[in-house]
C-alpha positions in Angstrom: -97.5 -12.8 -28.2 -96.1 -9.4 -26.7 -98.4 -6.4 -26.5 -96.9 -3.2 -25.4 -99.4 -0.4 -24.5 -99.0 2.8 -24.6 -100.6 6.0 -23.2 -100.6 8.8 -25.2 -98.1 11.9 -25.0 -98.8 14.6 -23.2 -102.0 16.4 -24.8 -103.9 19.9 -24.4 -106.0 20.0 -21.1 -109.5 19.4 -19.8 -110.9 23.0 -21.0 -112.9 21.8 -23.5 -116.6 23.1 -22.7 -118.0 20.4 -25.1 -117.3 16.7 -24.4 -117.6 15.7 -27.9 -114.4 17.8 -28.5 -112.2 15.6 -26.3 -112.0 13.1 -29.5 -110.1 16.6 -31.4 -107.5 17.2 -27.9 -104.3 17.0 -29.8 -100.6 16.6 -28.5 -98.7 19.7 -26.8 -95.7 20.8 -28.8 -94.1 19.5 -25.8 -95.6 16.2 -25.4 -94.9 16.0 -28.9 -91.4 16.5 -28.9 -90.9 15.2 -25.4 -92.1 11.6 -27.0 -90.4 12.0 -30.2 -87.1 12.4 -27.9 -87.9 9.1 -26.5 -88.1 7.4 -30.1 -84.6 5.6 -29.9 -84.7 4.8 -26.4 -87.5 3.1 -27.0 -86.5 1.3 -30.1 -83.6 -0.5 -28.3 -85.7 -2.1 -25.7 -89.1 -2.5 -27.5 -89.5 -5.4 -30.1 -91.0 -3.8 -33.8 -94.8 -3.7 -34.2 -96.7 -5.8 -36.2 -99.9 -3.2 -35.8 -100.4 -0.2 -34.1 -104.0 0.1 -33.1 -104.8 3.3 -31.7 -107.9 5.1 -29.8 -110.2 6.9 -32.4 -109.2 10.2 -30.2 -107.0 12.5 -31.7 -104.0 12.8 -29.2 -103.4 9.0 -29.6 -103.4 9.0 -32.8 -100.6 11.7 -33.0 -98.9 9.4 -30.6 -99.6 6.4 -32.8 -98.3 8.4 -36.0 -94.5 8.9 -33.9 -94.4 5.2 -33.2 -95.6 4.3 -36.7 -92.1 6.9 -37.5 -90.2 4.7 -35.6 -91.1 1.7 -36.9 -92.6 2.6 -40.3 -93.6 -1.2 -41.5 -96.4 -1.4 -38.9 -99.8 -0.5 -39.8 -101.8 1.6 -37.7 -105.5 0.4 -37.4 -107.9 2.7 -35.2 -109.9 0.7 -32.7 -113.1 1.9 -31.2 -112.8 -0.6 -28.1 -109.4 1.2 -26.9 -111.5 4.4 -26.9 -111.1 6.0 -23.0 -114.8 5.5 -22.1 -115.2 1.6 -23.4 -115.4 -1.1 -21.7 -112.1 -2.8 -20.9 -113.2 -6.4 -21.1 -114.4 -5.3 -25.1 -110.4 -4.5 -25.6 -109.7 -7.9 -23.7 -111.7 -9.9 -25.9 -110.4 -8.2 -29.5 -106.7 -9.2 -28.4 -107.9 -12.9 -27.9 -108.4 -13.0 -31.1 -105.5 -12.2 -32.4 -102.5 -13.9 -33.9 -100.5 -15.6 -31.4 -97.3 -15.1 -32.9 -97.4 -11.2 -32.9 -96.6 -8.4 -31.2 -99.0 -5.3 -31.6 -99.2 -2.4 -29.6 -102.5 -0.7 -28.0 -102.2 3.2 -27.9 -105.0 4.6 -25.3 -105.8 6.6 -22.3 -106.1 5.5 -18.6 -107.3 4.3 -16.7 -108.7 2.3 -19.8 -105.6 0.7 -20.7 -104.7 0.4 -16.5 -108.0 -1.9 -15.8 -107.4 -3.4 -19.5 -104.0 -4.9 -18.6 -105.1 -5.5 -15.1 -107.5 -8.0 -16.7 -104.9 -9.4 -19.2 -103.0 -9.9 -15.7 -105.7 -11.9 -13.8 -106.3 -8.7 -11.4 -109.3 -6.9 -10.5 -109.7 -4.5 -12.9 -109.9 -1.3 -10.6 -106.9 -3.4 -9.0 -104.7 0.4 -8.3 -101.7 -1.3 -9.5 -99.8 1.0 -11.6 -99.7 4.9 -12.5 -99.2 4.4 -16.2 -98.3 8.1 -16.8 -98.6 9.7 -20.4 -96.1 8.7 -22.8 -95.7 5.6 -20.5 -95.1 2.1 -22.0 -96.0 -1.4 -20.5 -95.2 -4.9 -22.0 -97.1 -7.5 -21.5 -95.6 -11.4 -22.8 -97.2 -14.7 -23.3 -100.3 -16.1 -24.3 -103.8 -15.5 -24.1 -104.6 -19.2 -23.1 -101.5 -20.0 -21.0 -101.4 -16.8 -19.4 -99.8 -13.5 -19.9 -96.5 -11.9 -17.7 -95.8 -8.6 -16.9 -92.2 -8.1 -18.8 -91.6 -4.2 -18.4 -93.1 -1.4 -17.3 -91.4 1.9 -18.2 -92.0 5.8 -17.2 -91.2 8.8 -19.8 -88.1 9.7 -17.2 -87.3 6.1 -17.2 -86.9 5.9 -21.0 -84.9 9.3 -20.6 -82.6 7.8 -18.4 -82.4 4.9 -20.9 -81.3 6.8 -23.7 
């Protein structure tokens, strides 16, 4: 199994008076394009998705729709459990039941997806491990039962300098 999570591209700020907006926060035309930039990089050192499952917020699923470009055989499935404000261990427990053989990726927010691979990792999940910055990737490889491995972890600039 590899799952590579992703944080969404850069998106409009925190202005929003109402909270219940935050789900409608889309991209800037500059994270847009920044992460549509980053597209080929990212498709020589990332293996194909299976699924894209993506937060129900808006942003991510712009982010989501780019990868889905890239690699235009994977579905894209919303999931509530990757939404910013779940539960990390719900997320944890909807990839143990996937298939073993697959490779999906998890577009969210942090410091969701932070404390959710922290978990997949065997860390404490407010474990400050990483700073998974927007538009940031991280692979994670392995199994659910025999443990999974940290196998990349890659920064916008990084993946600049990659391609």
């Amino acid at each position: 199994m590899r799952i590579v999570f992703v944080r969404h591209a850069h998106a409009e700020g925190h202005h929003l008076e109402d909270p219940d907006q935050d789900f409608q926060r889309e991209l800037t035309e500059k994270g847009e394009k920044r992460f549509r930039a980053i597209q080929p990089a990212l498709k020589k050192v990332l293996p194909a998705p299976d699924v894209v499952f993506t937060s129900p917020l808006y942003r991510a699923i712009q982010t989501a729709e780019i990868i889905s470009e890239t690699w235009p055989r994977a579905d894209i499935e919303l999931v509530a459990d990757l939404h910013s404000l779940d539960n990390p261990r719900n997320l944890v427990e909807y990839i143990s039941f996937l298939p073993a053989e697959g490779t999906y990726y998890f577009v969210g927010h942090e410091p969701h997806l932070s404390s959710v691979i922290a978990l997949l990792l065997d860390l404490h999940p407010e474990h400050d491990f990483m700073a998974f910055k927007k538009g940031g990737v991280c692979v994670l490889e392995g199994g659910m039962w025999q443990g999974l491995k940290l196998e990349l972890v890659l920064s916008p600039q990084a993946v600049d300098a990659l391609g």
